[in-house]
ZAZAMAR-432917 format. One record per residue: residue in three letters; residue number from 0; z, y, x of N, C-alpha, C, O in turn. Coordinates in steps of 0.2 Angstrom, whole numbers, plus 5000, padded with zeros to 4 digits. Example, Ala and Ser with C-alpha at 12.3 -4.5 7.8 and 13.67 -1.06 7.14 Angstrom:
<nodes>
+------+-----+------+------+------+------+------+------+------+------+------+------+------+------+
! rest !  nr !  npz !  npy !  npx ! capz ! capy ! capx !  cpz !  cpy !  cpx !  opz !  opy !  opx !
+------+-----+------+------+------+------+------+------+------+------+------+------+------+------+
!  ALA !   0 ! 5039 ! 4972 ! 5066 ! 5039 ! 4978 ! 5062 ! 5039 ! 4984 ! 5066 ! 5042 ! 4983 ! 5071 !
!  SER !   1 ! 5035 ! 4989 ! 5064 ! 5036 ! 4995 ! 5068 ! 5039 ! 5000 ! 5064 ! 5040 ! 5006 ! 5067 !
+------+-----+------+------+------+------+------+------+------+------+------+------+------+------+
</nodes>
This chain:
<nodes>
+------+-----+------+------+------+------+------+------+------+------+------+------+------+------+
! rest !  nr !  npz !  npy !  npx ! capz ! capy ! capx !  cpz !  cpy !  cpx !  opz !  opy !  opx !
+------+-----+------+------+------+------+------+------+------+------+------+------+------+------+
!  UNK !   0 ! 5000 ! 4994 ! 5004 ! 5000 ! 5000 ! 5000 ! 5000 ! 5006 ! 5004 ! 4996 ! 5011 ! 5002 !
!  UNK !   1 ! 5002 ! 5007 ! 5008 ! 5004 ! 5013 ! 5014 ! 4998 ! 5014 ! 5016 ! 4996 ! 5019 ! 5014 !
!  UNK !   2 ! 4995 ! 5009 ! 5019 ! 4990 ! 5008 ! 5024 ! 4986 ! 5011 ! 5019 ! 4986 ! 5017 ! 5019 !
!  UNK !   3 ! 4981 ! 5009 ! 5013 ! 4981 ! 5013 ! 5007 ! 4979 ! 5019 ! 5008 ! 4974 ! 5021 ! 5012 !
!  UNK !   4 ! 4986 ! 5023 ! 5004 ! 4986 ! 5027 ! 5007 ! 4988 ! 5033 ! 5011 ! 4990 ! 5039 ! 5009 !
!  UNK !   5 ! 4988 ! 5031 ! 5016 ! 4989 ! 5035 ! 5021 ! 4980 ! 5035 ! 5025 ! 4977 ! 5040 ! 5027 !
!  UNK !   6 ! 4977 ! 5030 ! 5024 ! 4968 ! 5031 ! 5024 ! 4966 ! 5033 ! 5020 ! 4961 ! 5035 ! 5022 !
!  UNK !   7 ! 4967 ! 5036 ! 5012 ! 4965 ! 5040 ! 5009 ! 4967 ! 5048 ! 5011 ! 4962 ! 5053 ! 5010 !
!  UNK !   8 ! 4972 ! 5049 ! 5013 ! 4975 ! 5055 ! 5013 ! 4970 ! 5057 ! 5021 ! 4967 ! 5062 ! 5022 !
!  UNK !   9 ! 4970 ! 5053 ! 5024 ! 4967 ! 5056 ! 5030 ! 4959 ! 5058 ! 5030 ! 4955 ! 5062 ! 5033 !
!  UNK !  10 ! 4958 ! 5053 ! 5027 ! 4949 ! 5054 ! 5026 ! 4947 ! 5060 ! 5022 ! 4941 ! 5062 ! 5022 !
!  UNK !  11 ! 4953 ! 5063 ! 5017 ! 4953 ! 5067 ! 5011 ! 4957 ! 5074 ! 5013 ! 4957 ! 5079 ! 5010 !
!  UNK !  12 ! 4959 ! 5074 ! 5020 ! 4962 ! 5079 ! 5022 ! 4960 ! 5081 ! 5027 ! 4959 ! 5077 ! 5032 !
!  UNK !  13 ! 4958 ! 5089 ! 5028 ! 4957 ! 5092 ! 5035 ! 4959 ! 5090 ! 5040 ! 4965 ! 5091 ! 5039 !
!  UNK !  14 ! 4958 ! 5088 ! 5047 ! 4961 ! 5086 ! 5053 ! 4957 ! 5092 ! 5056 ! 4953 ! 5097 ! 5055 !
!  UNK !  15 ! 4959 ! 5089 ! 5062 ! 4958 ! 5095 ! 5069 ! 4953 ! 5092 ! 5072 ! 4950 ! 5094 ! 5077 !
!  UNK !  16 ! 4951 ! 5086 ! 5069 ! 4945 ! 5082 ! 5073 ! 4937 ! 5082 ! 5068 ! 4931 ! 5083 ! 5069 !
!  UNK !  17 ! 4939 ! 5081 ! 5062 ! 4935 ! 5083 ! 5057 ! 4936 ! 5086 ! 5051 ! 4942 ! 5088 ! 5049 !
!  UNK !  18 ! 4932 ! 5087 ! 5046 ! 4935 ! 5091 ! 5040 ! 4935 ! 5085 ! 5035 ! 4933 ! 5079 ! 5036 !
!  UNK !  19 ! 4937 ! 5087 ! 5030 ! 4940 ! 5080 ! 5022 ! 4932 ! 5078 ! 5018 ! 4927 ! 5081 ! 5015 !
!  UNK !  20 ! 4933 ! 5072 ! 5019 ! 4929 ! 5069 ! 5014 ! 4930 ! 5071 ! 5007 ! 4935 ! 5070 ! 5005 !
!  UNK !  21 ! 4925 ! 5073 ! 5002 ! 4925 ! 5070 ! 4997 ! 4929 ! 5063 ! 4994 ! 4928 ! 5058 ! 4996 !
!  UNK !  22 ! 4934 ! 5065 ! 4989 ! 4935 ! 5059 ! 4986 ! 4931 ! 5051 ! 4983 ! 4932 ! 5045 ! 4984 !
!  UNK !  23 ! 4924 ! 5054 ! 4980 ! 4922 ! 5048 ! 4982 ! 4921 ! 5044 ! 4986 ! 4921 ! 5038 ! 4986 !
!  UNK !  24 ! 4918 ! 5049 ! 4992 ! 4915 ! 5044 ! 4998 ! 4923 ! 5041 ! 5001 ! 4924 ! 5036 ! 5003 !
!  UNK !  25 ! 4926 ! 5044 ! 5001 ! 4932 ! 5039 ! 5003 ! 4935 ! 5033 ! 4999 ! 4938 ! 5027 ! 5001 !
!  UNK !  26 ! 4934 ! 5034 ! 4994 ! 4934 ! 5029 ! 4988 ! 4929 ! 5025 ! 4990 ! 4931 ! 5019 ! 4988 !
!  UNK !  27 ! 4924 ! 5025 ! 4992 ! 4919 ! 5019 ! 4996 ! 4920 ! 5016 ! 5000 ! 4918 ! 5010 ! 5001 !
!  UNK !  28 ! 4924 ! 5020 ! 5005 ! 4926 ! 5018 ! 5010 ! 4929 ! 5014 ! 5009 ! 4926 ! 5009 ! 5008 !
!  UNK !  29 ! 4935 ! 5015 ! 5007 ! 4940 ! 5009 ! 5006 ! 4937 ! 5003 ! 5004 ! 4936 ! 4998 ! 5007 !
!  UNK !  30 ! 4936 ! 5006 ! 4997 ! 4931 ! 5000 ! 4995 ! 4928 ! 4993 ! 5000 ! 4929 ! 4987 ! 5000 !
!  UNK !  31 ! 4925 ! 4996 ! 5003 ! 4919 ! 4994 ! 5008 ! 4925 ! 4991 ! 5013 ! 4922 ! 4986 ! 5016 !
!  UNK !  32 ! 4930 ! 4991 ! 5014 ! 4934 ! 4990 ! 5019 ! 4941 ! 4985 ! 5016 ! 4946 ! 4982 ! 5020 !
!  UNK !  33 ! 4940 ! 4984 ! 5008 ! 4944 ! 4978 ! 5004 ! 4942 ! 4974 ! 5008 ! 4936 ! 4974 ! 5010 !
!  UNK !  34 ! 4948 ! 4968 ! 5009 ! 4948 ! 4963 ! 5010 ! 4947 ! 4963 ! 5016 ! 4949 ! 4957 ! 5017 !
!  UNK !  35 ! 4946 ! 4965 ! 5019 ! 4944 ! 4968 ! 5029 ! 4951 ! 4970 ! 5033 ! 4954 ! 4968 ! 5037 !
!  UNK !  36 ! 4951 ! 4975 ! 5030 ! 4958 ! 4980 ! 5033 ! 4962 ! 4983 ! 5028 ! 4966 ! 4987 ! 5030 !
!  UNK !  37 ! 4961 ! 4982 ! 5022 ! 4965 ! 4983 ! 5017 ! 4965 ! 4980 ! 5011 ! 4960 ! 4979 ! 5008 !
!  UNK !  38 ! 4973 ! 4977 ! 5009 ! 4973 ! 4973 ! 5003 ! 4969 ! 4975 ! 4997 ! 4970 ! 4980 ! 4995 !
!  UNK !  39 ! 4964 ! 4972 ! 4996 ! 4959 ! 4972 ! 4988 ! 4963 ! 4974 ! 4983 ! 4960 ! 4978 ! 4979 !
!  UNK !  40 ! 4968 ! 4974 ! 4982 ! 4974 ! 4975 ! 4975 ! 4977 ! 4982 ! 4977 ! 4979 ! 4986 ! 4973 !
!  UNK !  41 ! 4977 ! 4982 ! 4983 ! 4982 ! 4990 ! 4984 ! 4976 ! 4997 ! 4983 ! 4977 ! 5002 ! 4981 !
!  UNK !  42 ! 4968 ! 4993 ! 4985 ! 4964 ! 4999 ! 4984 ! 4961 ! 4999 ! 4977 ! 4959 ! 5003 ! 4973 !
!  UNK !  43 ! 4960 ! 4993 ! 4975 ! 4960 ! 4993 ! 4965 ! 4965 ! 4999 ! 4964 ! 4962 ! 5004 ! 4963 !
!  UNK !  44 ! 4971 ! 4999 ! 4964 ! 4979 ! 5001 ! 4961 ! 4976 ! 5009 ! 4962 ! 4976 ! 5014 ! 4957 !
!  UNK !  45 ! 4972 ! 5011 ! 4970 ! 4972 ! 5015 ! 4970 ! 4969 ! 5019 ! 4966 ! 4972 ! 5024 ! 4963 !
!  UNK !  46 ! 4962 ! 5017 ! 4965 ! 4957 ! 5017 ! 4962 ! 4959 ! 5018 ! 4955 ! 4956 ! 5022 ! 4952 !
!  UNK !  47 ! 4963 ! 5016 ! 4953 ! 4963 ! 5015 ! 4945 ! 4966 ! 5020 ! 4943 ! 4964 ! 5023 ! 4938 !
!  UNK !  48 ! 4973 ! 5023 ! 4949 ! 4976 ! 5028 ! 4949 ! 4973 ! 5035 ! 4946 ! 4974 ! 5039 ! 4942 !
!  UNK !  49 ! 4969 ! 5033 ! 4953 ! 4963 ! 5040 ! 4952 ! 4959 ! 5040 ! 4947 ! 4958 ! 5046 ! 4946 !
!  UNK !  50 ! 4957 ! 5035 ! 4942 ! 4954 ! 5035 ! 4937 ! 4958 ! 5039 ! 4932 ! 4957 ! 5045 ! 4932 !
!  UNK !  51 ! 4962 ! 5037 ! 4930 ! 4970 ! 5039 ! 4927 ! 4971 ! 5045 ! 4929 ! 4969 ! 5049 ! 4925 !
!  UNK !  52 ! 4973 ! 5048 ! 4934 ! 4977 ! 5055 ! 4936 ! 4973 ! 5060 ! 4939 ! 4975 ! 5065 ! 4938 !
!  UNK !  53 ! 4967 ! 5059 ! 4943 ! 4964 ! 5062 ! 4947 ! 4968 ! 5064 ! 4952 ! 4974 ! 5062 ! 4952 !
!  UNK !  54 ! 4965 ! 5067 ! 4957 ! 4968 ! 5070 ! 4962 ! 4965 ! 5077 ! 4965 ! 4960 ! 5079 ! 4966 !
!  UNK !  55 ! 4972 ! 5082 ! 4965 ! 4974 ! 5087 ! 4969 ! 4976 ! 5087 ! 4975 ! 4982 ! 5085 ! 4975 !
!  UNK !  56 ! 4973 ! 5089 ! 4981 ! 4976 ! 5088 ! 4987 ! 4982 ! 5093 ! 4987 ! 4982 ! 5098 ! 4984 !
!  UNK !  57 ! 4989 ! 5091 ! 4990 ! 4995 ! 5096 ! 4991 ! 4992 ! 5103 ! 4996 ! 4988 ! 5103 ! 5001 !
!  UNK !  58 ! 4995 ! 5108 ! 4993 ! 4995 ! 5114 ! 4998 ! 5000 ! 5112 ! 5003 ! 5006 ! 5112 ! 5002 !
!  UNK !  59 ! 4998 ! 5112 ! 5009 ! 5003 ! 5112 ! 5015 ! 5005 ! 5121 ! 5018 ! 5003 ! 5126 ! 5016 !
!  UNK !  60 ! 5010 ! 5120 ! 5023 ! 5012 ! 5127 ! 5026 ! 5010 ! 5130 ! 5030 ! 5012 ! 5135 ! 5032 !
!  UNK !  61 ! 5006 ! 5128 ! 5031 ! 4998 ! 5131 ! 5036 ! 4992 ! 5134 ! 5030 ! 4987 ! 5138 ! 5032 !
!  UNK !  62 ! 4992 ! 5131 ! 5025 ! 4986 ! 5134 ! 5021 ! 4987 ! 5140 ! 5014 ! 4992 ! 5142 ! 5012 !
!  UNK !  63 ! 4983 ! 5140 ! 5013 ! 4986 ! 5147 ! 5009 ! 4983 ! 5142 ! 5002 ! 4979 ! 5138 ! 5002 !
!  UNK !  64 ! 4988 ! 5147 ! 4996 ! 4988 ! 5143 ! 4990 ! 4981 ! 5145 ! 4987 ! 4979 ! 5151 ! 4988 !
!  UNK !  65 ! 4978 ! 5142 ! 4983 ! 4972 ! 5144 ! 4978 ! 4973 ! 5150 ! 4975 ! 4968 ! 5154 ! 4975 !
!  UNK !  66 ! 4980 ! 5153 ! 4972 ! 4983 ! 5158 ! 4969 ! 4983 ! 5165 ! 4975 ! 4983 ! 5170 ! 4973 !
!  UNK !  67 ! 4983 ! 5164 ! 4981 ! 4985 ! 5169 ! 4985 ! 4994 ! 5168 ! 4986 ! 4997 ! 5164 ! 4983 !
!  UNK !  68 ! 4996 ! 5172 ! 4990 ! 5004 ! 5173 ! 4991 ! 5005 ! 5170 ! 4996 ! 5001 ! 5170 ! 5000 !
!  UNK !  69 ! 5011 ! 5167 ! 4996 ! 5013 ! 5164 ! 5003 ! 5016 ! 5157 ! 5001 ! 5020 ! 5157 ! 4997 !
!  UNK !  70 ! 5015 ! 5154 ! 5003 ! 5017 ! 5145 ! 5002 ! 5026 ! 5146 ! 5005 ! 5029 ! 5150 ! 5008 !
!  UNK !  71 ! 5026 ! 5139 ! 4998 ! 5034 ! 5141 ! 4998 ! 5038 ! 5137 ! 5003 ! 5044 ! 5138 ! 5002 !
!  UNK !  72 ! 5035 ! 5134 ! 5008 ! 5036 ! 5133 ! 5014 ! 5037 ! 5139 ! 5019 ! 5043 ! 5138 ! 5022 !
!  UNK !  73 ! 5033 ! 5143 ! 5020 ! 5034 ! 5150 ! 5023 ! 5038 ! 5154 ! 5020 ! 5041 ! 5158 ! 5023 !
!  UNK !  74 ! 5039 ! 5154 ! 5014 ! 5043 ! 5158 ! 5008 ! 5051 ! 5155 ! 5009 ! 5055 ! 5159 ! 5008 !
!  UNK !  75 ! 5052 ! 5149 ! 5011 ! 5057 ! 5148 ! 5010 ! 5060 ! 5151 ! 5020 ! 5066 ! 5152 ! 5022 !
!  UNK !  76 ! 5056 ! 5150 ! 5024 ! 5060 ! 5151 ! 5030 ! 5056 ! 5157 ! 5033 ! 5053 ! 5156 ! 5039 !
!  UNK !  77 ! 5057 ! 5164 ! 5029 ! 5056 ! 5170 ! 5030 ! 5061 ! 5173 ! 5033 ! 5066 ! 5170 ! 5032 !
!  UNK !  78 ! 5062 ! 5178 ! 5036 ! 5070 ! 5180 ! 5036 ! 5069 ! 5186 ! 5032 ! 5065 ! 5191 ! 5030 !
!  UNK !  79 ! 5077 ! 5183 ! 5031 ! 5080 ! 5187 ! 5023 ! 5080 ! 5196 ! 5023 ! 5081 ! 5199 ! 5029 !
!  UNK !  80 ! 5080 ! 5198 ! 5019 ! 5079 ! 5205 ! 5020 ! 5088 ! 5209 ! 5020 ! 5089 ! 5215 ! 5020 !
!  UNK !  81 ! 5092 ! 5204 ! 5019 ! 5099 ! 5205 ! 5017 ! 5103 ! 5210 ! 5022 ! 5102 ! 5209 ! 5028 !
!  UNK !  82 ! 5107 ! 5213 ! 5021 ! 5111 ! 5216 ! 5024 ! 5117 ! 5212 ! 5031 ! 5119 ! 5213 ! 5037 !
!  UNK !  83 ! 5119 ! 5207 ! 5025 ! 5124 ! 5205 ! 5028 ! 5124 ! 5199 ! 5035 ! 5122 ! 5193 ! 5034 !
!  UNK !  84 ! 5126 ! 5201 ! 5040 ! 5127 ! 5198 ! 5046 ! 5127 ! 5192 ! 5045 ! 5128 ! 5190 ! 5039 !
!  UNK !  85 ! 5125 ! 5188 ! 5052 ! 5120 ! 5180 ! 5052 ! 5128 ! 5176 ! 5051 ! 5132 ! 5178 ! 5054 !
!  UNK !  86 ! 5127 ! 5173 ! 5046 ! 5132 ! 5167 ! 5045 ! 5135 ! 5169 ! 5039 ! 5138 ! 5165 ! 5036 !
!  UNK !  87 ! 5135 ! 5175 ! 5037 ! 5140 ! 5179 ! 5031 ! 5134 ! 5179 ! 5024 ! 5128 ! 5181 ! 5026 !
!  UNK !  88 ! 5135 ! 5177 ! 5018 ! 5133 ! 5177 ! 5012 ! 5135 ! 5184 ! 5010 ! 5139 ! 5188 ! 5011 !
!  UNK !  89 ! 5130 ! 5185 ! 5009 ! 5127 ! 5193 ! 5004 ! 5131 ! 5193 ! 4996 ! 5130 ! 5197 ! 4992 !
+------+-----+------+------+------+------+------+------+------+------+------+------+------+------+
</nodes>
């Protein structure tokens, strides 16, 4: 199941070596590679899933959101604009 995917996720996500496949063609892949290098049932599961749910790739803290703003990653480890000295609640 990992194996799965964490090979979807990678073929489907921007790397530093290449850019993201289209969901289908990675859904091919796999496909093509059931039974070879990964369980035939975990990439059915997959696959049904995506039928079912579809997929939205997550915004990570390096990219910026569709909406614009700042990822709440970045939002949460901004430094605070508070008054009160480091260790002391405001």
């Amino acid at each position: 199941m990992v194996a799965v995917a964490d090979a979807f996720d990678a073929m489907t996500s921007n790397r530093s070596y290449s850019r993201a496949r289209p969901v289908p063609v990675a859904v091919a892949e796999l496909e093509r590679c059931a039974g070879n290098h990964f369980d035939p049932r975990m990439v059915g599961a997959l696959v049904r899933a995506l039928d079912r749910h579809g997929w939205r790739p997550a915004v990570t803290a390096d990219e910026t959101p569709s909406g614009g703003g700042v990822p709440k990653a970045r939002e949460a480890s901004a430094p605070s604009s508070s008054s009160a000295p480091s260790g002391e609640r405001a």
